[in-house]
C-alpha positions as CSV (number, residue, x, y, z in Angstrom):
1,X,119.6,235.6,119.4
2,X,115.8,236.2,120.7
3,X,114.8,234.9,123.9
4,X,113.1,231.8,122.5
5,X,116.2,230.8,120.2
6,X,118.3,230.8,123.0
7,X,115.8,228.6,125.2
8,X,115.4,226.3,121.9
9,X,119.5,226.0,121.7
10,X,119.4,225.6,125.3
11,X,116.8,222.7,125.1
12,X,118.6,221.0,121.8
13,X,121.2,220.9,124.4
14,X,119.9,218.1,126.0
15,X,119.8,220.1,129.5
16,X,116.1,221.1,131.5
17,X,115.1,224.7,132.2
18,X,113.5,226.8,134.6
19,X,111.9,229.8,134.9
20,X,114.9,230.6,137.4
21,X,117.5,229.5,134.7
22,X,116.0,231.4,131.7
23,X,115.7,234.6,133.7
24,X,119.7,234.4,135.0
25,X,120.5,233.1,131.4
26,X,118.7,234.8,129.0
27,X,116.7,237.7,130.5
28,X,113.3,235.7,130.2
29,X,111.2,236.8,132.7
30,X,108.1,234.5,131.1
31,X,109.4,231.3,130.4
32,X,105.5,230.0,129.9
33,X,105.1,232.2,127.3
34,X,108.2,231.4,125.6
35,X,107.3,227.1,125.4
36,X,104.0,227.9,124.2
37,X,105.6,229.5,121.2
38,X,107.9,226.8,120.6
39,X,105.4,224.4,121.8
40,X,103.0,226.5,118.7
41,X,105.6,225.9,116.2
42,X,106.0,222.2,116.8
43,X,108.3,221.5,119.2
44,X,107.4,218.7,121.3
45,X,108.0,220.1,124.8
46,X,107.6,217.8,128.2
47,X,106.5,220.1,131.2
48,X,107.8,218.3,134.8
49,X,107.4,219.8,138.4
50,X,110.7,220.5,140.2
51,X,110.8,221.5,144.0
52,X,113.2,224.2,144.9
53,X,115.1,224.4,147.7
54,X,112.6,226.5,149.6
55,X,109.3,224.3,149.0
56,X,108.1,225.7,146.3
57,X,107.3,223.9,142.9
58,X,107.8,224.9,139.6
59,X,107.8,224.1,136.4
60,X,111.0,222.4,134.4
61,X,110.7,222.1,130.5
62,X,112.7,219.5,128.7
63,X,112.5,218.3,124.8
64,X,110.9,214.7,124.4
């Protein structure tokens, strides 16, 4: 499966993503890129901040 199959399946899941989670996961270094294409082909894609551990926020992608 491509990169953004497995981030579709992943989301189709019913389970969030991060840019974290699709790099250990599936290789994806670029994540953004990824739910633009999906979000191109009609997928209705919710974008939330998430705070890591460490401060820093980040995006987490979820289907609506």
């Amino acid at each position: 499966m491509t990169q953004k199959q497995n981030v579709l399946a992943h989301l189709k899941a019913g389970k969030t993503i991060t840019p974290i989670q699709a790099l250990s996961k599936y290789g994806c270094f670029r994540l953004a890129d990824v739910i633009y294409k999906l979000r191109s082909d009609g997928h209705r894609i919710k974008t939330e901040e998430y705070e890591t551990p460490n401060g820093a926020i980040v995006g987490r992608y979820r289907l609506q």
